[in-house]
N, C-alpha and C positions, 0 to 999 in steps of 0.2 A: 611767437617763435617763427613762423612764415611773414614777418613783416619784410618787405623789400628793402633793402638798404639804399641809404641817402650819402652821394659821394659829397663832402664838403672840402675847404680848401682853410687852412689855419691863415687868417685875416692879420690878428694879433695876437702876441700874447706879452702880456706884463706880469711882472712883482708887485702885487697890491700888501703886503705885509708879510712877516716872517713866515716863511714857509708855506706861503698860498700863493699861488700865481693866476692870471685870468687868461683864457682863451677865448677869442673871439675868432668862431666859424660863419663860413657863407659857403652858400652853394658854389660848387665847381663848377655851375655851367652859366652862373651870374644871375637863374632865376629867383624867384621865394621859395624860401624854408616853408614847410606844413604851419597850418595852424597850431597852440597849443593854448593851456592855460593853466596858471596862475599853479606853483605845485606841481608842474608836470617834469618828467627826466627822459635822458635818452642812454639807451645804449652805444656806447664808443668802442668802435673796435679798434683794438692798440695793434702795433708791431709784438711778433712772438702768439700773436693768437690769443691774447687776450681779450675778455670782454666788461667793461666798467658801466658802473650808472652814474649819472652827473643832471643834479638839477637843472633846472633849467633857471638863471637867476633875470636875464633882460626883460625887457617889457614885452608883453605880449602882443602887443597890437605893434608892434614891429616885427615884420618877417621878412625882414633882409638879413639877418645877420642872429644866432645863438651865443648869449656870454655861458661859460663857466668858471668856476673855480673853484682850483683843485688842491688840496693840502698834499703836502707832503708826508707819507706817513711811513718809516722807515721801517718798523715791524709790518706793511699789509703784504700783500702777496705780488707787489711790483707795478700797480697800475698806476698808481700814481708817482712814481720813482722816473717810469717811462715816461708820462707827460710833462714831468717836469726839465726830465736830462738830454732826454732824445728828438721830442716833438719839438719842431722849431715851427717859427711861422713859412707860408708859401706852405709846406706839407698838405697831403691831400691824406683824410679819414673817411672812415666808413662809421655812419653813423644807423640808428634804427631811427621812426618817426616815434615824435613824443608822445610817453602813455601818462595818465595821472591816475595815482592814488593816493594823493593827499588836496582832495579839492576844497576849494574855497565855497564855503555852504552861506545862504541867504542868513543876515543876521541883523540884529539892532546895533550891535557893536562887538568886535573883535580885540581878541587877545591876542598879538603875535611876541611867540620869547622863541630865542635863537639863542644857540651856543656854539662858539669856533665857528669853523665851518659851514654850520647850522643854517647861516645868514642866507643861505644862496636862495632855498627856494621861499622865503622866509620877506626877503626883499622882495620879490617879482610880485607877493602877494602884497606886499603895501603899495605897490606902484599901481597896481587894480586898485585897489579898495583908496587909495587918494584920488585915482582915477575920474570914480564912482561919486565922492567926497561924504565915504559914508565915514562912520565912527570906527575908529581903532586906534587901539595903540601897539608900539614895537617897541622890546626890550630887546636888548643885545649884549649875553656877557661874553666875557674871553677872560682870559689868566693877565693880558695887560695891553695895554695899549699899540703894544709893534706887533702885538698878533691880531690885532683887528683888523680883518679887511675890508674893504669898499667904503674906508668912512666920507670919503669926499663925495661917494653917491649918495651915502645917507644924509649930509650937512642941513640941505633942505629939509628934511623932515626932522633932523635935531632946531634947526631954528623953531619951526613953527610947532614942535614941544611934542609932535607924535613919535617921535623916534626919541629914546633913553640908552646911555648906552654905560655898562657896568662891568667895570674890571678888578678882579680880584686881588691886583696889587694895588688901589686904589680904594682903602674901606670907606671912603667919604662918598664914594657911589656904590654901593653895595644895591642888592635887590632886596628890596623890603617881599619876598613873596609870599609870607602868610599875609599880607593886608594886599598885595595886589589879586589874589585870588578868592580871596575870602568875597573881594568886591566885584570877581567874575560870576562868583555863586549868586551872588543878591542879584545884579544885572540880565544873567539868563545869557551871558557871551558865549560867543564859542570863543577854544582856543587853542590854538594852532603852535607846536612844539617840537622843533629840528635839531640835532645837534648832537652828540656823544649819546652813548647808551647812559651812562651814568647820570648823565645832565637830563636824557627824556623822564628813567626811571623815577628823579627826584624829585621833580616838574609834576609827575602826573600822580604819584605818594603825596603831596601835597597839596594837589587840588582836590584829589578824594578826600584828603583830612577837613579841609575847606567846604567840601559840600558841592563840588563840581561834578556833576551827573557824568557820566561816563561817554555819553551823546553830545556832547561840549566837546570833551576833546578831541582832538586829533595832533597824527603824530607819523613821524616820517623818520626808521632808523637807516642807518649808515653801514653798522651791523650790529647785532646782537652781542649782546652780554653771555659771559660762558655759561650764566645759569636757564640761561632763554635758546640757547643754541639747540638744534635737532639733537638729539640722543639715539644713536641704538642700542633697544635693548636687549636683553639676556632670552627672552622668548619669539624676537624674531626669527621669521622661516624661510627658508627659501622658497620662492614661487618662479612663475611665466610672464612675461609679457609677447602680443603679436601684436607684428606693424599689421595695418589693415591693409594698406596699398597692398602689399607685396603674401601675407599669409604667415610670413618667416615666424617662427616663433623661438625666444630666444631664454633661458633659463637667468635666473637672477638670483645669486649666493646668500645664502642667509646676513653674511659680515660685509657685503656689496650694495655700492647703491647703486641704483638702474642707471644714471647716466655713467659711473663707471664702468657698468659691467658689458652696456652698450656699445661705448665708445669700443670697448676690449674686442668687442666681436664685429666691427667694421660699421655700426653704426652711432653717427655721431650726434648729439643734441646739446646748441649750443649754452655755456652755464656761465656764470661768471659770480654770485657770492655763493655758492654753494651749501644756502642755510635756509634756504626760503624764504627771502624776503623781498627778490629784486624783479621777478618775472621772467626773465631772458631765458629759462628754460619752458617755462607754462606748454604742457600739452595736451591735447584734448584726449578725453577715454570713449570710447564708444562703446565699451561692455567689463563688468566689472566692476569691485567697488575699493578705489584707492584707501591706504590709511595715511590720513594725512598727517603731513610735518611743519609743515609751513605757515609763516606767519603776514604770508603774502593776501591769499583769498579769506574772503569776507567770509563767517559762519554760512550764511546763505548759499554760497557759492560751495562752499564746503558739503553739506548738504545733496549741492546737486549731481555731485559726482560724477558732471563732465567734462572735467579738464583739473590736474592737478601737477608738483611740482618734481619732477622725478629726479630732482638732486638730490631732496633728504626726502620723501616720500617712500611709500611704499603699498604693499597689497594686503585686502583683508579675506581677498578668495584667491585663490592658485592660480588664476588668470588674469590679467588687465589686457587687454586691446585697448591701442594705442590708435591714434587718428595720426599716422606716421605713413 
């Protein structure tokens, strides 16, 4: 949440397929972008004061230049509406540095499956792992063909047979994935799963049915499903929180969440999915013990009770002190 923001400058942007576009950022002042890897995203701050997360899809060992791409999604809350109608190229963003939580782990062979959108951080990781020229494969489904995008990046990896690609108006390529999983189980692969909620949910029900240990997978959502979304409940209470900088100490309504209630009272902490799963809120506790909501921090991290997400979060004592 105190990351410094990175001024960039929109390079290019294209129409890589129906309703996805690519942007391509560079630094504003013509230097290198930060390091990152494989799986990693950034925070984009939009016009209007929004905040968005966008994989990171280019290669990683180029740090001239971040690709993204962005779907269009007319039901979301306008981030990507904005990047598509209003960001042109030349425009200058305000971006965060890339954080990863879907890392690419040492392996004898990799399972990478993408859905829609899915592809972005999904790609960056086969550009590593061909890199490397270790074992993997990449599936790639979409609903059809003109909603696929980046196929002309993948072309290469469809010749030489690591990239497969599976469209559902298209049953002659279907995904066989009780035998592509069943053979991740025998293998000992990890495998790596991007793309709609509905598409990880189905992906990951079926690798469990297959015998895929739970330590195999990984998984990166976009957003949560209505059933997985924070809840408040009917026994939450109203509590405290105090900034530690300052002492202030600020009450929080039983039906409010702390970044709402915050913002209401002159302090503001920046959010952008508002469901726990993106980071852009993450704040540190220095006393106190959050209840958590979010599906961002690791059970361990959870645990440790120093830093949690006060978008859909909340308290299990009448005080939290905030590292604010």
């Amino acid at each position: 949440m105190t990351d410094t923001l990175l001024s960039v400058r929109v390079a290019g942007k294209s129409e890589v397929a129906q309703d996805i576009v690519s942007l391509e950022l560079v630094s504003a002042d013509g230097g290198m972008l930060p390091a990152f890897t494989p799986g990693a995203h950034i925070d984009v701050h939009l016009p209007g004061g929004l905040i968005r997360q966008y994989s990171l899809m280019s290669d990683c060992q180029d740090r001239s230049r971040f690709q993204l791409g962005i779907l269009r999604e007319p039901q979301s809350r306008g981030g990507s509406i904005v990047l598509h109608d209003q960001v042109k190229t030349g425009d200058l963003l305000q971006i965060s540095a890339p954080r990863n939580r879907f890392e690419l782990v040492p392996s004898l062979h990799s399972l990478l499956l993408a859905g829609g959108i899915g592809i972005t951080p999904i790609f960056c990781m086969a550009l590593e792992l061909g890199r490397r020229d270790a074992d993997f494969a990449l599936h790639y489904s979409c609903r059809s063909q003109a909603r696929a995008a980046f196929l002309a990046d993948l072309e290469p990896m469809i010749g030489t047979g690591r990239a497969h690609m599976h469209f559902d108006d298209q049953p002659r390529t279907a995904l066989d994935v009780v035998a592509l999983l069943a053979n991740a189980a025998h293998s000992k692969a990890q495998v790596y799963v991007c793309g709609p909620a509905g598409y990880i949910e189905f992906i990951r029900a079926q690798a469990h049915a297959a015998g895929v240990a739970d330590s195999q997978i990984h998984f990166e959502r976009f957003a949560l499903s209505e059933a997985d979304k924070p809840q408040a409940g009917d026994q939450d209470v109203a509590f405290q929180v105090q900034l530690a900088s300052t002492g202030e100490i600020f009450d929080i309504p039983a039906d409010e969440t702390i970044t709402h209630a915050l913002d209401r009272q002159g302090v503001f902490i920046p959010v952008s999915c508002e469901e726990g799963i993106c980071g852009t809120c993450l704040t540190g506790v220095k006393s106190g013990i959050p209840d958590h909501r979010d599906s961002y921090l690791t059970d361990d991290e959870h645990a440790a009770n120093d830093q949690f997400t006060p978008c859909c979060s909340r308290a299990r004592t009448p005080l939290l002190v905030l590292d604010l």
